[in-house]
C-alpha positions in Angstrom: 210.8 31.5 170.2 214.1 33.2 171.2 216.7 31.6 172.9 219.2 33.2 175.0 222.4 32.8 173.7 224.8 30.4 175.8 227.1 31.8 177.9 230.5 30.7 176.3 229.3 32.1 173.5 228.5 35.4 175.1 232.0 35.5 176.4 233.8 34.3 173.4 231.9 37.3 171.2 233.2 39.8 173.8 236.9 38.4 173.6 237.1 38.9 170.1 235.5 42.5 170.7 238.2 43.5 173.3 241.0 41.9 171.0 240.1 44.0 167.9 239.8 47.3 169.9 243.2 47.0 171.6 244.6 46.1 167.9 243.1 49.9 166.7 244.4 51.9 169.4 247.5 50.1 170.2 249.3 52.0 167.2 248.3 55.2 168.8 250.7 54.2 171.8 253.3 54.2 169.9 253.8 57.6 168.1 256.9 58.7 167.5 258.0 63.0 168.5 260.5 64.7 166.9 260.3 68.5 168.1 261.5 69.9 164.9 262.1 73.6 165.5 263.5 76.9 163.6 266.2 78.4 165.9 266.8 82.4 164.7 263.9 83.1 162.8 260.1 83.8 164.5 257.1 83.3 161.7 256.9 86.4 160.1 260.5 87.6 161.0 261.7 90.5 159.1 265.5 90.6 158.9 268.3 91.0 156.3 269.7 88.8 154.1 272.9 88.5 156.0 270.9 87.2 158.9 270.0 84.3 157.5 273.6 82.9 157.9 272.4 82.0 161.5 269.6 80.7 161.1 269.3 76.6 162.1 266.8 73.8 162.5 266.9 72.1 165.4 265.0 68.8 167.2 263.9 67.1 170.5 266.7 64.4 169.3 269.7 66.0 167.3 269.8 62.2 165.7 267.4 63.0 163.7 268.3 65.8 161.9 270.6 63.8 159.4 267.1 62.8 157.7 266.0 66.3 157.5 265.2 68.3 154.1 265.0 71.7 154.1 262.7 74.0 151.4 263.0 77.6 150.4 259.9 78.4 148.5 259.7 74.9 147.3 263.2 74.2 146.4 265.3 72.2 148.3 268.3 74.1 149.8 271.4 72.8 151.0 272.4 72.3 154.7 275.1 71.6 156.9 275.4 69.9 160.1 276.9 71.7 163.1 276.8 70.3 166.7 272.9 70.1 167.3 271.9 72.3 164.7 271.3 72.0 161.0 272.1 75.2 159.4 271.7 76.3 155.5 274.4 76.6 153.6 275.3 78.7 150.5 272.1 79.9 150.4 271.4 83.8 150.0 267.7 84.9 149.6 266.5 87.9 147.7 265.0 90.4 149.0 260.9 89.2 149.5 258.6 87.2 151.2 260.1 83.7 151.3 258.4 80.2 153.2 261.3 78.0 155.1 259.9 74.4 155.9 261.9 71.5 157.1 260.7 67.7 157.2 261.9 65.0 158.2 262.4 62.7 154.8 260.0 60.1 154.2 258.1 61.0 157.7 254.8 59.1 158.4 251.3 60.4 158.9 251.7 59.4 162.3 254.6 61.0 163.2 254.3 64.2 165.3 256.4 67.6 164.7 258.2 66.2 161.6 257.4 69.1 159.4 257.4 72.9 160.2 257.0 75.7 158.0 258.0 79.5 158.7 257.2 82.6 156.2 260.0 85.3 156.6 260.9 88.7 154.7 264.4 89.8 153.4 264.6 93.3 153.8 267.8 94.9 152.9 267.1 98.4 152.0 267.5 100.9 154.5 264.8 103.7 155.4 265.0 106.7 153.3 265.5 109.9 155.8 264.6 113.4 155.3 265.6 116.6 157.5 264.2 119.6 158.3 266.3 122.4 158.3 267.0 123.1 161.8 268.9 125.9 163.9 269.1 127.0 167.5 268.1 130.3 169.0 271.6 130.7 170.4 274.3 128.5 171.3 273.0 127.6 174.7 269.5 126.9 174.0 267.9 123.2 173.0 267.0 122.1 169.8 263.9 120.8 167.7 265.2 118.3 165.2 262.1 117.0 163.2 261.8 115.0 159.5 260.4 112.5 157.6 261.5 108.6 157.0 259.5 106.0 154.9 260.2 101.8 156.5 261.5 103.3 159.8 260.1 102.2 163.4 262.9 104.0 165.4 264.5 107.6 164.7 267.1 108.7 166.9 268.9 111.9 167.5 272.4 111.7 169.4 270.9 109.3 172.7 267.2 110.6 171.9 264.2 108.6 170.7 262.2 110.7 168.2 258.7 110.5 168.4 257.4 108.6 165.0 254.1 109.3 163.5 252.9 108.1 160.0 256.4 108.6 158.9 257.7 112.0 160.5 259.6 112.4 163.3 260.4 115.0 166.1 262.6 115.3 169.0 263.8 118.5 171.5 267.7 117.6 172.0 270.1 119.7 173.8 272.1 122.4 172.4 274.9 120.8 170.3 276.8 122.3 166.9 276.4 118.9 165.3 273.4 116.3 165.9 273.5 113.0 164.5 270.2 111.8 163.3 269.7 107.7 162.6 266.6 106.0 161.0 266.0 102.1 161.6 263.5 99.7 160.2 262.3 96.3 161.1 265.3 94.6 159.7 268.0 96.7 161.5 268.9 98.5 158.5 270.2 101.8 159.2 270.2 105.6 157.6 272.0 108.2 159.5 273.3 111.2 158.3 275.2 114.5 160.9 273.0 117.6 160.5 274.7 120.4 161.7 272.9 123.3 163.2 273.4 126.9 163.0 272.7 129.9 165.1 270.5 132.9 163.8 272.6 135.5 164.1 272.3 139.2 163.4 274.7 140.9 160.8 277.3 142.7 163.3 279.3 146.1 162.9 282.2 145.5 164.7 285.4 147.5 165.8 288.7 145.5 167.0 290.7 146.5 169.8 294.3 145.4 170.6 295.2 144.8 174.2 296.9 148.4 174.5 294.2 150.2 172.6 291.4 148.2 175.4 293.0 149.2 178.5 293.9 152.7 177.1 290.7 154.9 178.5 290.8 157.0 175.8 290.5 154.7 173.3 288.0 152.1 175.5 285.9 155.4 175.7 285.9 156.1 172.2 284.8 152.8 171.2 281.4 152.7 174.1 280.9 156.2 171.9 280.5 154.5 168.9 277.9 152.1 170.3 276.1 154.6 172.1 275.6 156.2 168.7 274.6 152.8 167.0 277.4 153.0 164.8 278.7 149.3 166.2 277.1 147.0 168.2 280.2 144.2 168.4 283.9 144.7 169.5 286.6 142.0 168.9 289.4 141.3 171.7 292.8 139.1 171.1 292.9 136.1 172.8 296.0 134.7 170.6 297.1 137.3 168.0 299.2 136.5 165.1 302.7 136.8 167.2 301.6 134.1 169.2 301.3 136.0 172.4 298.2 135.5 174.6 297.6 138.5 176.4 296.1 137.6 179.5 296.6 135.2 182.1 295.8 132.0 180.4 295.3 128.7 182.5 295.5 126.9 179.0 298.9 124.8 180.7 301.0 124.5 176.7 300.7 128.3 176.9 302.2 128.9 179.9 305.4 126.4 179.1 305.9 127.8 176.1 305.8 131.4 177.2 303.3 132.5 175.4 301.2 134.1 178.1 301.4 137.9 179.5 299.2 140.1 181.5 298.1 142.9 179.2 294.4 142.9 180.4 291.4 140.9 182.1 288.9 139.5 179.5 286.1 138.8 181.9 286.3 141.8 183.4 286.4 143.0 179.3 283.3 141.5 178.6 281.6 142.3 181.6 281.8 145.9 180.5 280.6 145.4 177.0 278.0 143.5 178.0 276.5 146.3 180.2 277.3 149.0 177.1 275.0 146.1 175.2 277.8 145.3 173.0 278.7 141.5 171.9 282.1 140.3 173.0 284.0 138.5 170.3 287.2 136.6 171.2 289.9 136.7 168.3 292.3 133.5 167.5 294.9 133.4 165.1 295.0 129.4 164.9 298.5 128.7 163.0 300.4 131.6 162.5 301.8 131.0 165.9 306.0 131.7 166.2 306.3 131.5 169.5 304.9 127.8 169.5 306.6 127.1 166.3 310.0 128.2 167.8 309.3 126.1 171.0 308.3 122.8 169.1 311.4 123.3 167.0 313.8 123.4 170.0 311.9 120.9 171.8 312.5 118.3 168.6 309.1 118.1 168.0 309.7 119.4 164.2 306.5 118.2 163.1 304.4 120.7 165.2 306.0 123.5 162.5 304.9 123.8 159.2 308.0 122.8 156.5 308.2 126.1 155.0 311.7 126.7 157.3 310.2 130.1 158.7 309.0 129.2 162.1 306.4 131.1 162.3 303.7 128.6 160.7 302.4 125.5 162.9 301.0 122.7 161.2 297.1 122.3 161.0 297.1 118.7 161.1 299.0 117.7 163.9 296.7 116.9 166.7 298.7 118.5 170.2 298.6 122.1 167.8 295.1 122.0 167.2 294.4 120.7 170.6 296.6 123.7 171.6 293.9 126.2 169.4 290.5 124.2 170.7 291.9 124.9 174.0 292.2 128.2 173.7 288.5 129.0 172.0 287.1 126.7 174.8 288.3 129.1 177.5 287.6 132.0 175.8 283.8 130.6 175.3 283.8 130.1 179.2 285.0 133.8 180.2 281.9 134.4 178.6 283.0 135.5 175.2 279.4 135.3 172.7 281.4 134.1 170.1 285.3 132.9 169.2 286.5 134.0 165.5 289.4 132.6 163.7 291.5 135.2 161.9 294.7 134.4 159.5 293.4 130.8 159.5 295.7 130.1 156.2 294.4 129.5 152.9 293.7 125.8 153.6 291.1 125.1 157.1 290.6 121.4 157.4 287.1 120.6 158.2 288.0 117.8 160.8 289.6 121.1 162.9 286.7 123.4 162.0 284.0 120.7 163.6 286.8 120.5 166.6 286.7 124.1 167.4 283.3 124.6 166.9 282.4 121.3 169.0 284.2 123.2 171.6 283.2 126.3 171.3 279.2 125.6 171.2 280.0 123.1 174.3 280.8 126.3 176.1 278.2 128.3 175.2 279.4 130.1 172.4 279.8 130.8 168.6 282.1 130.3 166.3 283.1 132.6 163.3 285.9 133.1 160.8 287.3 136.0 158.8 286.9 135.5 154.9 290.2 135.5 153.1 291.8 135.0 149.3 292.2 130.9 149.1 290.3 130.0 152.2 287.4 128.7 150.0 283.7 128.5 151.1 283.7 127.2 155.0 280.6 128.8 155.4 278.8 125.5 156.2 281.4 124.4 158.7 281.0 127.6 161.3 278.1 129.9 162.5 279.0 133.1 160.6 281.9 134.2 158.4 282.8 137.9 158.4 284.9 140.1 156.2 288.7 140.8 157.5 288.7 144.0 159.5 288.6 147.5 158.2 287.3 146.2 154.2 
């Protein structure tokens, strides 16, 4: 026969019932948070070795970072308190794919966020970067640069983003005589290298006029003879001859307090006319055989404008206000519409730092720049658009 149980029994079974639950969950109440966190360094970062120096483990409460350990790999790796960061000291990965975990020593199961584990690459090699050879239709006209790179995601040229595919890269950039090109991976490793670009240019048969001999019509005439019979089809005017005298009126201001400047004929008008006779213009400069600027500088007590040879009639190439003086000059000739600016008794030393000046200048404006072959100058071919032999060889 079954008896129903009595009912302080009932309520004594359900007591102890109550009792044991709370004693299983009550631990759960109680769970301690840490927040442990990786400051500088996303899972799956790529980045260089160097970058590691700011990398840091952080937490919810910065107390609790003194009873943090900190793996490489497995190995422990030695760290450094600073403020509310832990950072790694001494410690310099190789280049790889490397795991970072940090735990908080002797943590219990029931601790939450004491343990966090990152996998990172070092990556210190830089793109490799390849480049196509690449030259401009004429000085004025934009240009193609394109190549290959292996590792990079961005290619540059100058302030313009190449567009990358499957490792080669192209991009239209203005017209410039130098372009610098710069390949960048993941990491921020760079490769950059200045490409400059040359002009196609057609051999020229040219004839060189003084001042005297261009505004003498019988002589002008003589010359539009020539190139009506094909026999030239380029004529080269001074601009700054080897006296130092600049033969028209200059608005270059060192020339004018110097006294180089005179009035001996009108360039634009000049190359006007050989532009309609279908003739290229060519301005001449004589960079630093220059006496009357030598003679000025010496008065004025500026004695290192002169070269030391005690003649006066030598300026020196590396002084910045003489070549300034010369860059000067080619610019304006470039903008009276010369096609091209040639450098004649350039000496038998032409630093390449003043080569990429003028020609900077010179392509800025539009136009070319050349430089008569001499004994001693040595090979500057890759410095300037075209090198021709001195006149009448």
């Amino acid at each position: 026969m079954n008896v129903p149980p009595r009912k302080p029994v009932l309520l004594a079974f359900l007591t102890a019932v109550c009792v044991l639950s709370f004693t299983v969950v009550a631990p759960v109440v109680h769970l301690e948070r840490f927040g442990l966190a990786v400051d500088g360094l996303e899972p799956g970062a790529v980045l260089k070795a160097a970058a590691v120096r700011e990398v840091s483990v952080i937490a919810e409460d910065p107390s609790a970072l003194d009873g943090v350990d900190v793996f490489v790999d497995g190995e422990p790796v030695l760290t450094r308190r600073e403020g509310d960061k832990l950072r790694l000291h001494g410690f310099e990965p190789a280049e790889g794919v490397h795991t970072l975990r940090a735990r908080v020593r002797d943590a219990s199961l029931l601790w939450l966020d004491a343990e966090i584990e990152h996998e990172f690459t070092i990556d210190d090699t830089a793109p490799s970067l390849t480049i196509d050879q690449t030259e401009a239709a004429d000085p004025r006209s934009s240009i193609t640069v394109r190549g290959t790179t292996s590792d990079a995601v961005l290619v540059r040229v100058g302030q313009n983003s190449a567009q990358l595919l499957d490792g080669t890269f192209e991009v239209t950039v203005p017209s410039a005589a130098t372009v610098f090109v710069e390949a960048r991976d993941t990491a921020g490793n760079t490769t950059g290298r200045h490409v400059a670009v040359p002009v196609a240019r057609p051999a020229m048969r040219i004839a060189h006029l003084e001042p005297g001999e261009w505004t003498s019509p019988r002589s002008r005439q003589a010359v539009l003879a020539m190139a009506r019979k094909g026999e030239i089809d380029t004529v080269v005017l001074d601009v700054k001859d080897e006296t130092g005298q600049i033969p028209y009126l200059s608005n270059v201001a060192l020339a004018g307090r110097i006294g180089a400047v005179s009035d001996r004929y009108d360039p634009r008008s000049a190359v006007d006319q050989l532009h309609r006779a279908g003739l290229r213009a060519v301005a001449r400069v004589v960079p630093f055989r220059d006496p009357v600027l030598a003679k000025a500088a010496w008065q004025a007590g500026l004695r290192d404008h002169a070269a030391h040879d005690g003649s006066l009639v030598l300026t020196s190439s590396s002084h910045p206000e003489v070549r300034g003086y010369v860059v000067a000059l080619a610019r304006e000739a470039a903008s009276l519409g010369f096609d091209d600016v040639l450098l004649d008794h350039a000496g038998d030393e032409l630093p390449v730092s003043f080569l990429a000046e003028v020609r900077e200048g010179v392509r800025a404006a539009g136009a070319c720049l050349g430089v008569v072959a001499a004994q001693g100058i040595g090979d500057v071919s890759a410095e300037v658009d075209f090198v021709v032999q001195p006149f009448g060889s």
